[in-house]
Backbone of each chain as ProteinMPNN parsed JSONL, in Angstrom:
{"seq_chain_A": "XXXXXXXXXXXXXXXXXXXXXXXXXXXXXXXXXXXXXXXXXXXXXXXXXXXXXXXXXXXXXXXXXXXXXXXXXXXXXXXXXXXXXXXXXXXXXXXXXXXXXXXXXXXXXXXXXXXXXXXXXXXXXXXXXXXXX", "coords_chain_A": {"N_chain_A": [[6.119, -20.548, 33.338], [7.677, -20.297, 36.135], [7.424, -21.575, 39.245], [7.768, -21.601, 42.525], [10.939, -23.309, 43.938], [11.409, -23.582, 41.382], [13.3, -22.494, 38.801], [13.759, -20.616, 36.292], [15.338, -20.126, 32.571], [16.029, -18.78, 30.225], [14.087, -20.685, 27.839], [13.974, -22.251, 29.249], [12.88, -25.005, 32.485], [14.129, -24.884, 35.172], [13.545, -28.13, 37.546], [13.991, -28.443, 40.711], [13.593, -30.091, 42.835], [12.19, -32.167, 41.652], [14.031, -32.745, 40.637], [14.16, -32.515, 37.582], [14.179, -31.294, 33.923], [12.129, -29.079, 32.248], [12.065, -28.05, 28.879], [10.922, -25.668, 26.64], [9.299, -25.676, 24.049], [9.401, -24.254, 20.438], [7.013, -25.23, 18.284], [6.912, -23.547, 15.665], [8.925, -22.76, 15.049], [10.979, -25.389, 15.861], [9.866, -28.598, 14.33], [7.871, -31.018, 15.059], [8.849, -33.104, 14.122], [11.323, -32.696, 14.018], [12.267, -32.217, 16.81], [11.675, -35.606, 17.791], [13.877, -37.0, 16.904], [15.834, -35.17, 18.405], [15.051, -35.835, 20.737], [15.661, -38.742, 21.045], [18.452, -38.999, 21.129], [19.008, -38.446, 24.334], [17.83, -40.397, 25.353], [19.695, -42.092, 26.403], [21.009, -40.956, 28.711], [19.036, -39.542, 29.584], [15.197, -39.683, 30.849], [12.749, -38.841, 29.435], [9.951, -36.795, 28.492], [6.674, -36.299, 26.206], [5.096, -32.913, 25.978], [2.306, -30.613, 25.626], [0.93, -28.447, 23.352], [0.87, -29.21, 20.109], [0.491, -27.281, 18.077], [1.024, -24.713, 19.322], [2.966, -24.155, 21.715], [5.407, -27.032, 22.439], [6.022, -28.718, 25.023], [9.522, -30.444, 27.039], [10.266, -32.98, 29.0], [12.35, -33.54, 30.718], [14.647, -35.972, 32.552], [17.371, -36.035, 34.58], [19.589, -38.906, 34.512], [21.679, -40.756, 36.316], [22.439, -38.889, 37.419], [23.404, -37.041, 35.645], [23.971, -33.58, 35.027], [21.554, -31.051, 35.235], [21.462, -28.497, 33.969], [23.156, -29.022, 32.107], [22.425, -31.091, 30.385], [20.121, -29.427, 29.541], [20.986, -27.658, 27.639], [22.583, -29.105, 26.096], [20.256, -30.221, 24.71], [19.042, -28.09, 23.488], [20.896, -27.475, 21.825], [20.946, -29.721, 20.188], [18.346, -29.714, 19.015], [19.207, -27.852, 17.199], [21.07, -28.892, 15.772], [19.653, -31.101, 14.275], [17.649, -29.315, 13.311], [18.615, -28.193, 11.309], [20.087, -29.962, 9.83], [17.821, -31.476, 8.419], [16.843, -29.148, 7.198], [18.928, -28.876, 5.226], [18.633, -31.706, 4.14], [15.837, -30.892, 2.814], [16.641, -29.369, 1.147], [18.794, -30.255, -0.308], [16.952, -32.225, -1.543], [15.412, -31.962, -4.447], [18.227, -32.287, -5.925], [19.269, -34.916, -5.205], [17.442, -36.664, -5.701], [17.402, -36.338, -8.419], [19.72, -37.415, -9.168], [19.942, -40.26, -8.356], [17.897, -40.779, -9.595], [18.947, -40.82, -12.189], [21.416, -42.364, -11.973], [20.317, -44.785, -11.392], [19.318, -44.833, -14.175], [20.877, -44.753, -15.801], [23.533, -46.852, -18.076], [24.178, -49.311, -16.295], [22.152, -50.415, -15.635], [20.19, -52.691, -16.28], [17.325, -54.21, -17.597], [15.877, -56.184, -18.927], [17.107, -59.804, -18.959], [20.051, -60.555, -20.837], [20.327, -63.202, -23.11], [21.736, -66.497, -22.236], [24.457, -67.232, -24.233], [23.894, -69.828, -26.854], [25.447, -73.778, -26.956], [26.246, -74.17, -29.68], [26.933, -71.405, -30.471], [29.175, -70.627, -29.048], [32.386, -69.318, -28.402], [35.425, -71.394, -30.001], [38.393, -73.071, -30.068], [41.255, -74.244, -31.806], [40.742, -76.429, -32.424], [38.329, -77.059, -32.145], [36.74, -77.539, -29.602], [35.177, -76.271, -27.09], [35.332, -73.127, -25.794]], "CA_chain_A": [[6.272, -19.661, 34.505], [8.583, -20.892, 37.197], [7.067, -21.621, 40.853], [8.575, -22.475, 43.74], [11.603, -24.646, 43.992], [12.048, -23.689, 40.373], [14.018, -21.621, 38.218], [14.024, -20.759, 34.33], [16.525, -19.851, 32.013], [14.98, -19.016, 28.582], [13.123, -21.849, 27.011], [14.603, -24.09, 30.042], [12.665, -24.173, 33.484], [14.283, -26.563, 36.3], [13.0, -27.921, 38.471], [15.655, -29.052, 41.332], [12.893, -31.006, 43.725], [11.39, -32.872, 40.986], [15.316, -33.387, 39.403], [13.93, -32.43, 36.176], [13.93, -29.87, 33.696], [11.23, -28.976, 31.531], [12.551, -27.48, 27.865], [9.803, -25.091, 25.539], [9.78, -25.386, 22.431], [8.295, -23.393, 19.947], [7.159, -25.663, 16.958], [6.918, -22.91, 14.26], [10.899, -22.977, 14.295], [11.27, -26.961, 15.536], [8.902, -28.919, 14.171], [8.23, -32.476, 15.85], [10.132, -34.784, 13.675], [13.026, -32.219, 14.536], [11.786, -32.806, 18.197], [11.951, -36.588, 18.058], [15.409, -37.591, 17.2], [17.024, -34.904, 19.176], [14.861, -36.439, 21.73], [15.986, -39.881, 20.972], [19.864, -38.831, 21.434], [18.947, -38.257, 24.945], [17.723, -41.74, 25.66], [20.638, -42.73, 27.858], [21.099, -39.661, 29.69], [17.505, -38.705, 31.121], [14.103, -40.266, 30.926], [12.066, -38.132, 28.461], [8.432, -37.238, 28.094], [6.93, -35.135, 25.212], [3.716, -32.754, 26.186], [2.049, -29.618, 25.862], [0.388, -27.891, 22.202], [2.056, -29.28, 18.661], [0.909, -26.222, 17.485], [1.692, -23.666, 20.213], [4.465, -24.625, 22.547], [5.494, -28.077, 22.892], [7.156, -28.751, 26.675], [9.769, -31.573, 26.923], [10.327, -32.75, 29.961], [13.738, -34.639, 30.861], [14.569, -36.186, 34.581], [18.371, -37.051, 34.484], [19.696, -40.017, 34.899], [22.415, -41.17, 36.835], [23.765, -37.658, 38.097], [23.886, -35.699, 35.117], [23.956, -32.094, 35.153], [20.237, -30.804, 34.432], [21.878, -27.387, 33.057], [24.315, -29.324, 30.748], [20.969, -31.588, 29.902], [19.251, -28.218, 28.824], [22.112, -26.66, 27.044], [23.079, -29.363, 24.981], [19.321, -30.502, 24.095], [19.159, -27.335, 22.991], [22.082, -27.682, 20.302], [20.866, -31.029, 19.029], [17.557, -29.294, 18.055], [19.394, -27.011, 15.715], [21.719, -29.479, 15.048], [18.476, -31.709, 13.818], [17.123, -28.789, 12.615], [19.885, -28.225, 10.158], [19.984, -31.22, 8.897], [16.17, -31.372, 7.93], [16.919, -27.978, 5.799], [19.837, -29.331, 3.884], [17.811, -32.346, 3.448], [14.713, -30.51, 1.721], [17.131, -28.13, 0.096], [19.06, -31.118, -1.691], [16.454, -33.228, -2.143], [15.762, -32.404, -6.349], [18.831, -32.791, -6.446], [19.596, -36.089, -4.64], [16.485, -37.568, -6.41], [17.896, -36.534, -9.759], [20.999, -37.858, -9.265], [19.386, -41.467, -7.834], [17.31, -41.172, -10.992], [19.844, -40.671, -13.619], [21.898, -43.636, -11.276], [19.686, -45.92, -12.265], [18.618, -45.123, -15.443], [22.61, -45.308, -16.879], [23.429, -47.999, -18.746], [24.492, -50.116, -15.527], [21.36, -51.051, -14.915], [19.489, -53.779, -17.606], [15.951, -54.356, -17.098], [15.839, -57.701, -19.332], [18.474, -60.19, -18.871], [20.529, -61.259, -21.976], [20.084, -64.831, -23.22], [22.563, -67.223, -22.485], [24.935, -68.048, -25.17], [23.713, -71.812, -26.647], [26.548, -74.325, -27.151], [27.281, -73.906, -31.05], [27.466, -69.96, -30.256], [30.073, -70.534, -27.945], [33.737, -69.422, -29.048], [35.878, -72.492, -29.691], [39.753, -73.13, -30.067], [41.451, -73.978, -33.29], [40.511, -77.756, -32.565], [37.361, -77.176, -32.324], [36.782, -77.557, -28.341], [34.199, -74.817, -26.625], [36.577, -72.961, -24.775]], "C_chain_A": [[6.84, -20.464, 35.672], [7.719, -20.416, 38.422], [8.143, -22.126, 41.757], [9.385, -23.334, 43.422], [12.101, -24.574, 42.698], [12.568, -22.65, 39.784], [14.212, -21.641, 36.36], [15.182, -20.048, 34.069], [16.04, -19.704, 30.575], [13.976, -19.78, 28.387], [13.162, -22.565, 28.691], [14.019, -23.597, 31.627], [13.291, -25.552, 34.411], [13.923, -26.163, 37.482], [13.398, -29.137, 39.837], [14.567, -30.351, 42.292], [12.54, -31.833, 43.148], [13.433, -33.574, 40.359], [14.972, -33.233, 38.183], [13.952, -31.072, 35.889], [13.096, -30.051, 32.845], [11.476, -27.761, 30.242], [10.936, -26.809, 26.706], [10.257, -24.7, 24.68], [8.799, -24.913, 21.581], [8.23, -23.935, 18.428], [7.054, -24.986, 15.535], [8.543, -23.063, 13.734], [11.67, -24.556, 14.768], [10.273, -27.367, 15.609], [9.271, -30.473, 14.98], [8.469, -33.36, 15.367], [11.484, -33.367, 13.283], [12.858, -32.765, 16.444], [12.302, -34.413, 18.577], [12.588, -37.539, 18.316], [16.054, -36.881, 17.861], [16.767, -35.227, 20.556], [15.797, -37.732, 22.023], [17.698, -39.993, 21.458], [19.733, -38.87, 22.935], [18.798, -38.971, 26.235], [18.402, -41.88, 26.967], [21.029, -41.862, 28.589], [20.315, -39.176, 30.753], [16.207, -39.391, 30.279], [13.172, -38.986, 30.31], [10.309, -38.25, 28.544], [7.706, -35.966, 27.613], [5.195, -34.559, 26.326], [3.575, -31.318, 25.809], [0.969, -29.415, 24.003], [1.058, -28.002, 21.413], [1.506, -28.249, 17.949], [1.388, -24.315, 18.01], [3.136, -24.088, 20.886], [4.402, -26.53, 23.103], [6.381, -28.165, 24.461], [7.779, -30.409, 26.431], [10.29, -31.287, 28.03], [11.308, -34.206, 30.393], [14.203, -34.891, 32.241], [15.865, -37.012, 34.135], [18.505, -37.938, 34.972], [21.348, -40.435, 35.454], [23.661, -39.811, 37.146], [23.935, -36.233, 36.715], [23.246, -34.182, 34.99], [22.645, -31.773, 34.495], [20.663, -29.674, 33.324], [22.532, -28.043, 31.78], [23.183, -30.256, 29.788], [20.125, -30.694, 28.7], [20.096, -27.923, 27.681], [22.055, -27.472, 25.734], [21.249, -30.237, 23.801], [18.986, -29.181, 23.245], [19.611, -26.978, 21.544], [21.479, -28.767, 20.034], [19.087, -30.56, 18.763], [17.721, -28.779, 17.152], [20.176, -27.749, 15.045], [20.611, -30.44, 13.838], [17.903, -30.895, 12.8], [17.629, -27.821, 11.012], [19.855, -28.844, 9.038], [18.748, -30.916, 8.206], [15.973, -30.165, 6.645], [17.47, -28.425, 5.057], [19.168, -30.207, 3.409], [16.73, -31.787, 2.271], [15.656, -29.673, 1.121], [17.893, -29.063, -0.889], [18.159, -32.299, -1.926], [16.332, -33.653, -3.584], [17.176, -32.804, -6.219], [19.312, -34.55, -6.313], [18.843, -36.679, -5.638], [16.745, -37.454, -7.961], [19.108, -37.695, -9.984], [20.908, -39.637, -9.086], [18.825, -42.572, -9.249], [18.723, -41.978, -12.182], [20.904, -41.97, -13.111], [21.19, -44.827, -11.842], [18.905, -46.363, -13.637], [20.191, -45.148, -16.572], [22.285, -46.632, -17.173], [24.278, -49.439, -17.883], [23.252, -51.221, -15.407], [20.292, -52.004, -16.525], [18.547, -54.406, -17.166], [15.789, -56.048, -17.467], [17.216, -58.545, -19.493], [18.503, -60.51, -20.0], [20.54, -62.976, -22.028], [21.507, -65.408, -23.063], [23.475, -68.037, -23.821], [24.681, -69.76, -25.494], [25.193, -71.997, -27.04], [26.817, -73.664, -28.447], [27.536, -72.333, -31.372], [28.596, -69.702, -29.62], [31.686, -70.368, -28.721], [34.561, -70.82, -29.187], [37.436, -72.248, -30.141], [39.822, -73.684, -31.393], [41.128, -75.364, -33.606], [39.06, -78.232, -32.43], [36.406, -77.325, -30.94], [36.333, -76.435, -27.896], [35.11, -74.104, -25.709], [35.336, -71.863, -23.628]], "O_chain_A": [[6.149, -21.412, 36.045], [7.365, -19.255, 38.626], [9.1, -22.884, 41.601], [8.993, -24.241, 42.687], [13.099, -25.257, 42.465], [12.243, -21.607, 40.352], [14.659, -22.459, 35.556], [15.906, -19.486, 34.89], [15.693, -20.684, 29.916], [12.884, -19.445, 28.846], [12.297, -23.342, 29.096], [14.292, -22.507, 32.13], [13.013, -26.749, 34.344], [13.858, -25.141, 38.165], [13.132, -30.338, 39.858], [14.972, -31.513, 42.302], [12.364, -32.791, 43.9], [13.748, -34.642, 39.833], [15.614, -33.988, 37.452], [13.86, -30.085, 36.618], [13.056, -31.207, 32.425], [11.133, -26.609, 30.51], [10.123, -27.565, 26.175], [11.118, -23.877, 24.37], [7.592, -25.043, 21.787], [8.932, -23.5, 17.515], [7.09, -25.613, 14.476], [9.104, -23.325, 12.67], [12.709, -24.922, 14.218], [9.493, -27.012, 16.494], [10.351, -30.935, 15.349], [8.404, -34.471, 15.892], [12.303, -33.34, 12.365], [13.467, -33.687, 16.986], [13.148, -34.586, 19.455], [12.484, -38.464, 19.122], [17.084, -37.429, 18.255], [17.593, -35.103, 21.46], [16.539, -37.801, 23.002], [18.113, -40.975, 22.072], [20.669, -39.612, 23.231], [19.153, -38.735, 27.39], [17.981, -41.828, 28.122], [21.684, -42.412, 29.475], [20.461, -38.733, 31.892], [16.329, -39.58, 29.069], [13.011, -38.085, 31.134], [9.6, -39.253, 28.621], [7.841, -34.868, 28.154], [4.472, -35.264, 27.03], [4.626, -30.698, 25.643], [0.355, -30.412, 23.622], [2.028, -27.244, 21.4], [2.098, -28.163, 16.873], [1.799, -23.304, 17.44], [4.205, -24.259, 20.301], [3.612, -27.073, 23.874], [7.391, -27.497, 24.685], [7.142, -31.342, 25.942], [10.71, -30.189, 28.395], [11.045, -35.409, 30.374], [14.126, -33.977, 33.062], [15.838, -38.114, 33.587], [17.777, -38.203, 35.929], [22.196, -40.283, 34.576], [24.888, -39.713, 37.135], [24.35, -35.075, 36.776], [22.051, -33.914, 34.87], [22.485, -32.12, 33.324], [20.375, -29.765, 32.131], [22.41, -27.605, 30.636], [23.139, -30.09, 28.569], [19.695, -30.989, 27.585], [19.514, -28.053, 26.603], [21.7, -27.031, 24.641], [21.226, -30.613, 22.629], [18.594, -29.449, 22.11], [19.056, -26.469, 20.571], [21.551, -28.657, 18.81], [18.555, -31.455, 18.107], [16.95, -28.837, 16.195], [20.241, -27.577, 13.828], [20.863, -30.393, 12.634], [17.633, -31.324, 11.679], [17.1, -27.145, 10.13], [19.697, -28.566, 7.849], [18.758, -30.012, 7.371], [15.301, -30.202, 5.615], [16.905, -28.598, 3.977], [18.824, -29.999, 2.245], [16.759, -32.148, 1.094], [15.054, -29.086, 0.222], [17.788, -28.867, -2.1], [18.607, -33.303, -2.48], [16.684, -34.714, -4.099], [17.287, -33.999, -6.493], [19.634, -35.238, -7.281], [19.473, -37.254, -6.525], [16.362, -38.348, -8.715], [19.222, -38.576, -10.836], [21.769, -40.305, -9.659], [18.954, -43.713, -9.694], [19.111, -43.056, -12.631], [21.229, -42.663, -14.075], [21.614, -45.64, -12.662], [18.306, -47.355, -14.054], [20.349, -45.491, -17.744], [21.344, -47.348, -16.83], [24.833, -50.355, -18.489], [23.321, -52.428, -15.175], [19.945, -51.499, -17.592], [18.773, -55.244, -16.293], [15.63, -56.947, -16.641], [18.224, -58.088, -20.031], [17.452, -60.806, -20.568], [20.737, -63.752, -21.093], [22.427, -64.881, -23.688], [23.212, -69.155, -24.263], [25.053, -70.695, -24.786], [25.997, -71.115, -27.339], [27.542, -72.669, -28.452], [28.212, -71.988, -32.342], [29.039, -68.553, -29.613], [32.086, -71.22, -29.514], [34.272, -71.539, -28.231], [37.674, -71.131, -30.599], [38.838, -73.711, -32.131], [41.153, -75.713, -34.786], [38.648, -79.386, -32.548], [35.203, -77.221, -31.182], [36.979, -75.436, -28.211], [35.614, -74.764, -24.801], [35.738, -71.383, -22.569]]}, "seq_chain_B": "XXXXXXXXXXXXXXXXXXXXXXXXXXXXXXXXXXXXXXXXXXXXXXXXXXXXXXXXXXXXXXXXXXXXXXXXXXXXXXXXXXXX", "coords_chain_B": {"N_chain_B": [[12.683, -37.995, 42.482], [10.341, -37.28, 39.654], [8.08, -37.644, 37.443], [5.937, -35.312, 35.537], [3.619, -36.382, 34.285], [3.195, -39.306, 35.554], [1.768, -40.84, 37.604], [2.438, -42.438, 40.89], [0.782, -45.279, 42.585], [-0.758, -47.377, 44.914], [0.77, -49.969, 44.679], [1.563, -49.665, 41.527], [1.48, -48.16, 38.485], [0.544, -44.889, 36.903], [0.375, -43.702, 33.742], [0.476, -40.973, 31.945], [-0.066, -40.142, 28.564], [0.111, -38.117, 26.176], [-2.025, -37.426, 23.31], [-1.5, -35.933, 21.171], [1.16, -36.557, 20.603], [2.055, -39.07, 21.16], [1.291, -42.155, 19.854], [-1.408, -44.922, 19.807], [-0.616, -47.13, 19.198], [1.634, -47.336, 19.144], [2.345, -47.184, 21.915], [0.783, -49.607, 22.888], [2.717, -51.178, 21.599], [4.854, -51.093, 22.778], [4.197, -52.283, 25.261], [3.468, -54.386, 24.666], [6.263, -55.573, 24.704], [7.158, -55.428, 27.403], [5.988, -57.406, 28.019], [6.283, -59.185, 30.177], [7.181, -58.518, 32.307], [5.787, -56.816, 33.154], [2.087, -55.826, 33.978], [-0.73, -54.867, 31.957], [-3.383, -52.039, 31.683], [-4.893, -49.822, 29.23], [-6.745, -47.011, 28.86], [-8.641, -44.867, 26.631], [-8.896, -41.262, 26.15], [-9.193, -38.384, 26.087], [-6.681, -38.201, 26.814], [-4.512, -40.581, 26.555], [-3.828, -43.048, 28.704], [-1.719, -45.701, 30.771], [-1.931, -47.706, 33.001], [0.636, -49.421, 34.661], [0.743, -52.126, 35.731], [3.42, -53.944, 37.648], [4.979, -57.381, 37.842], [6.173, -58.06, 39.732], [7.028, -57.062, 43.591], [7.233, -54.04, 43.638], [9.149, -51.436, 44.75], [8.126, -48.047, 45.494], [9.763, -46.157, 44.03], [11.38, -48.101, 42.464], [9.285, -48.342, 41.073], [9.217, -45.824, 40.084], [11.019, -45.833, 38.045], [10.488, -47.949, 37.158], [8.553, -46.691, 35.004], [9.353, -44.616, 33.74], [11.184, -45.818, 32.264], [9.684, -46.814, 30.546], [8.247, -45.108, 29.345], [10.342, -43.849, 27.996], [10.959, -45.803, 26.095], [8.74, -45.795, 24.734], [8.737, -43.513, 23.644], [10.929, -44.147, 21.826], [9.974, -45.873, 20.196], [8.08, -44.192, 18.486], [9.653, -41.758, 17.583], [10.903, -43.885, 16.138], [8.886, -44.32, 14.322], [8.168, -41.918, 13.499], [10.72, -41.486, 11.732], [10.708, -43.989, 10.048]], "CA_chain_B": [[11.878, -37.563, 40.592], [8.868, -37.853, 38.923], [7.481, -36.556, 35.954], [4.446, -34.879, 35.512], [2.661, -37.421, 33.584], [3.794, -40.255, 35.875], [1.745, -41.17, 39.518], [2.397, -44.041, 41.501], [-0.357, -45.583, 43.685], [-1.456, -48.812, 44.996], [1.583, -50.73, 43.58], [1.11, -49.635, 40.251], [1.8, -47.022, 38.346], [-0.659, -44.631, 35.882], [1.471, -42.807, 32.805], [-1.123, -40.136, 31.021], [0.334, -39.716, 27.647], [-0.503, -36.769, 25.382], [-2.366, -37.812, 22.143], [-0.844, -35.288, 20.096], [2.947, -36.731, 20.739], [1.982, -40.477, 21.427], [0.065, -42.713, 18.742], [-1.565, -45.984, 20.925], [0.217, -48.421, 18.364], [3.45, -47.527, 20.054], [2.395, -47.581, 23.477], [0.736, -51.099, 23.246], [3.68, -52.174, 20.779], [5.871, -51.004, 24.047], [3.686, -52.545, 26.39], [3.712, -56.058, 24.366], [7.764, -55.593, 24.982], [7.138, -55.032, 28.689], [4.685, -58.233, 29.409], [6.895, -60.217, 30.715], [7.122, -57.402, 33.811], [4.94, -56.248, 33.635], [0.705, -56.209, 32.886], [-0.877, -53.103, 31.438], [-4.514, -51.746, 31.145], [-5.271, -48.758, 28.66], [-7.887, -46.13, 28.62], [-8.368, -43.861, 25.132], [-10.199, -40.282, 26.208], [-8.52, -37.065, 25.479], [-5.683, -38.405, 27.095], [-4.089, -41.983, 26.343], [-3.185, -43.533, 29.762], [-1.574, -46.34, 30.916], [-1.712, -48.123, 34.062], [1.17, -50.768, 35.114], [1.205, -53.256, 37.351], [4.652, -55.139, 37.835], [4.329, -58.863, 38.021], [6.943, -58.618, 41.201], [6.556, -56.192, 44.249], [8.5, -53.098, 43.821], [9.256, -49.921, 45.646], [7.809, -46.508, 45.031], [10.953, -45.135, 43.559], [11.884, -49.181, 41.553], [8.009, -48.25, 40.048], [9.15, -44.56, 38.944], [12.13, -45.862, 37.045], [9.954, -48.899, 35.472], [7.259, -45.67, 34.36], [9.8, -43.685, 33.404], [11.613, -46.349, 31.397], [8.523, -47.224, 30.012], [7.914, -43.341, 28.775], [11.187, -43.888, 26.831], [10.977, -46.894, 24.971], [7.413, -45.703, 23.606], [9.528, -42.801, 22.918], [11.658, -44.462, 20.675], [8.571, -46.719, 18.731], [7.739, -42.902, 17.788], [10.933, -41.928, 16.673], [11.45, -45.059, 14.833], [7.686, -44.59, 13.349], [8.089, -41.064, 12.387], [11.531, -41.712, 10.674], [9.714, -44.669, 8.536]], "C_chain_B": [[11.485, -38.195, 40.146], [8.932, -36.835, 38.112], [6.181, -35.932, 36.027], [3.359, -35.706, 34.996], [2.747, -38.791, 34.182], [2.879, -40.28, 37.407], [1.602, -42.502, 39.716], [1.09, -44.265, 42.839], [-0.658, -46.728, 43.489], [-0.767, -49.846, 44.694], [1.697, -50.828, 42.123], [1.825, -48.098, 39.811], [0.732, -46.547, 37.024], [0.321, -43.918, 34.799], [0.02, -42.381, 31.704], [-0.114, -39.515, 29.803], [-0.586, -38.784, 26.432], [-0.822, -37.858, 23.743], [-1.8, -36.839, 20.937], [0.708, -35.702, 20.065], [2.732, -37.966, 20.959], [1.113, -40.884, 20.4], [-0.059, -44.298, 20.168], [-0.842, -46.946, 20.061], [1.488, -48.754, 19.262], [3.718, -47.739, 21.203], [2.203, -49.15, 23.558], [2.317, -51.933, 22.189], [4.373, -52.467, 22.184], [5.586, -52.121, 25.068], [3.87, -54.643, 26.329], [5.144, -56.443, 24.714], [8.19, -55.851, 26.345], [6.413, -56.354, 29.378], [4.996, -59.296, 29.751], [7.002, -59.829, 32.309], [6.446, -57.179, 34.106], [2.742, -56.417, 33.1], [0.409, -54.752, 32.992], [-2.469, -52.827, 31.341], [-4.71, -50.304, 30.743], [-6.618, -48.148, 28.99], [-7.326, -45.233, 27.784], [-9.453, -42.949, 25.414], [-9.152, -39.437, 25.469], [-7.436, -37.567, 25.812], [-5.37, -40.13, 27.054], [-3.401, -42.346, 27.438], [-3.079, -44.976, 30.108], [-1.178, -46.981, 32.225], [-1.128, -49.768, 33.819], [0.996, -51.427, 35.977], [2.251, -54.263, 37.167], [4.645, -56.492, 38.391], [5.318, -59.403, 39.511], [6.61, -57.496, 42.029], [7.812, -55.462, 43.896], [8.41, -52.026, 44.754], [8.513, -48.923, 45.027], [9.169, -45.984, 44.056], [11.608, -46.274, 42.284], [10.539, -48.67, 40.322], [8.613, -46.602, 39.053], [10.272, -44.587, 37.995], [11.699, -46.637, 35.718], [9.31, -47.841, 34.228], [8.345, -45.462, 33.843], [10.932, -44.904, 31.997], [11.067, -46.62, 30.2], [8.142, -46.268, 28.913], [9.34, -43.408, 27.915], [11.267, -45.062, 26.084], [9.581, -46.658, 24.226], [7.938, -44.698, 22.508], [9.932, -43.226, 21.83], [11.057, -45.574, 20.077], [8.567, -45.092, 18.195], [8.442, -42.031, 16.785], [10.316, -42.67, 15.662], [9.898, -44.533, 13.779], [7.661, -43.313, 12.641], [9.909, -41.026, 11.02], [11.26, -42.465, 9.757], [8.993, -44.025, 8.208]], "O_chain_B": [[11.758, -39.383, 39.979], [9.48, -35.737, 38.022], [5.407, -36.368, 36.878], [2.209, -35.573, 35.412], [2.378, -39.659, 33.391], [3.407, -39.685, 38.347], [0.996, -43.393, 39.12], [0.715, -43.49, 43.72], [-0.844, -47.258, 42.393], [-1.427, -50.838, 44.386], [1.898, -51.896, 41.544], [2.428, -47.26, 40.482], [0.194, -47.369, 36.283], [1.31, -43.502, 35.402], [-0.864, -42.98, 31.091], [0.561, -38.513, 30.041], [-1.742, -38.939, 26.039], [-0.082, -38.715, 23.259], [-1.764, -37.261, 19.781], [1.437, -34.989, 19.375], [3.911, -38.314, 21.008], [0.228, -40.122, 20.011], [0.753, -44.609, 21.04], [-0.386, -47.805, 20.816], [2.038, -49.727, 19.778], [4.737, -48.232, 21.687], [3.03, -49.908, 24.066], [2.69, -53.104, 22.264], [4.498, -53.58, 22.694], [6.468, -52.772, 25.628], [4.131, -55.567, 27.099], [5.318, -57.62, 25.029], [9.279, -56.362, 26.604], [6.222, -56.541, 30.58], [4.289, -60.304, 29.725], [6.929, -60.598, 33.267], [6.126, -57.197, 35.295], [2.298, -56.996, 32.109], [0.895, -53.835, 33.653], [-2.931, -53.754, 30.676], [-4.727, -49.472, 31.65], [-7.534, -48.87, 29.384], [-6.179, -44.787, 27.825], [-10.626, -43.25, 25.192], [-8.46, -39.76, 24.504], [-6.735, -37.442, 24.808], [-6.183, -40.853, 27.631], [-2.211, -42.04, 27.371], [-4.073, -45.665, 29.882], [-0.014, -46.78, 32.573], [-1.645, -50.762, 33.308], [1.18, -51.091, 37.148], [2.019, -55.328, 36.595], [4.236, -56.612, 39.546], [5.303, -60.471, 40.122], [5.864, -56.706, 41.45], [8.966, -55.886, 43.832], [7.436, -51.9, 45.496], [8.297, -49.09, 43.826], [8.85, -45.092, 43.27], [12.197, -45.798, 41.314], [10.694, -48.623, 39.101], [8.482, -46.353, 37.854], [10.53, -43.643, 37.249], [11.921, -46.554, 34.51], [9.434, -47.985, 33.012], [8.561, -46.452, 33.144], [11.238, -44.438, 30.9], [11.625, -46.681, 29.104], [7.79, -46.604, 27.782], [9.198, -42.758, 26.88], [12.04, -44.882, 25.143], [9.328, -47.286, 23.198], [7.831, -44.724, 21.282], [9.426, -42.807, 20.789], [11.788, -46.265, 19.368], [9.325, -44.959, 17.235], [8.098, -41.673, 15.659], [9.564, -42.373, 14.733], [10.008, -44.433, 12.557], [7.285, -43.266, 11.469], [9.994, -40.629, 9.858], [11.41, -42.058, 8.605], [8.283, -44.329, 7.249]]}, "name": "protein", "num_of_chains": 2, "seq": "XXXXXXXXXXXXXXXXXXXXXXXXXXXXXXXXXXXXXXXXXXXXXXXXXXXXXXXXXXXXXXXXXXXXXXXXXXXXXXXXXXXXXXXXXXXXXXXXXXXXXXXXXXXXXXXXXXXXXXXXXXXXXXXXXXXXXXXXXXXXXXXXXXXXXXXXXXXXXXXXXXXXXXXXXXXXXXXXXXXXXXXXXXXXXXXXXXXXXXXXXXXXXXXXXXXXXXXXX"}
């Protein structure tokens, strides 16, 4: 709920006296390891700090840094949750397969559990003079 | 600008981190990163807080950048710990 001095926008409430905005998120549809790295992108931009209910509404709360735009702050934290949260689906959606494919990678016939013995000398091919080549 | 979890007083600064989004591993990992700047004393209730004190005199406004720097590098122990 926006007071004084501040103003929301969906999820996004800023708050111009403080220089920050404060983003709600609703962890049934990002969970908080979607949360964390699209936090982490954010790093050098604005000074981050997570709070509120991981199973009601999480609040993240971002204080730019060196001028940038709180709206463009909101907007694009915004997109790198779904972008995050994208990812994270395709991940669990190809995982069998990835892990098959990893499998069957290392169970070809590249891979040789016991090493082969070193050829001894009188095994060793030799030339027509008799010389181990 | 300040954060909500961030007050300065006394030359110091207090940072009240949420236990459901902070583990203390990462704060003191942070804090071991920091103790060259700074010195640190914890308290663990409902809320995991951390009071700095900077080993030089700073400003009100030099302290809400150390906090606030501070609040992102624990950040990213957390990260890093939930991606391992």
């Amino acid at each position: 709920m926006a007071t004084k001095g501040q103003a929301s926008n969906g999820n996004v409430t800023f708050d111009e006296k403080n220089g920050s905005v404060i983003i709600s998120v609703n962890p049934a549809i990002y969970p908080l390891d979607v949360i964390y790295p699209a936090a982490y992108v954010f790093m050098d931009r604005a000074y981050i700090m997570i709070d509120g209910d991981p199973k009601d509404e999480i609040f993240v709360e971002m204080v730019s840094k060196e001028g940038c735009s709180l709206v463009e702050l909101a907007g694009d934290f915004n997109n790198e949750l779904l972008n995050y949260a994208v990812y994270k689906k395709q991940v669990e959606r190809n995982g069998p397969i990835r892990e098959a494919l990893i499998t069957r990678a290392l169970l070809s016939n590249g891979v040789q559990l016991v090493p082969e013995p070193l050829p001894q000398a009188a095994d060793a091919p030799k030339d027509a003079k008799g010389a181990v080549r | 600008m300040i954060m909500r979890g961030i007050a300065i007083a006394g030359g110091g600064a207090r940072i009240t981190f949420s236990p459901h989004f902070y583990r203390m591993p990462s704060i003191a990992q942070a804090a071991e990163d920091f103790s060259e700047a700074c010195s640190f004393d914890f308290t663990e209730g409902d809320d995991l807080v951390a009071s700095i004190r900077p080993k030089e005199r700073l400003t009100d406004e030099e302290l809400r950048v150390l906090a606030m720097e501070f609040c992102n590098y624990v950040l990213g122990h957390m990260r890093n710990h939930a991606v391992v």
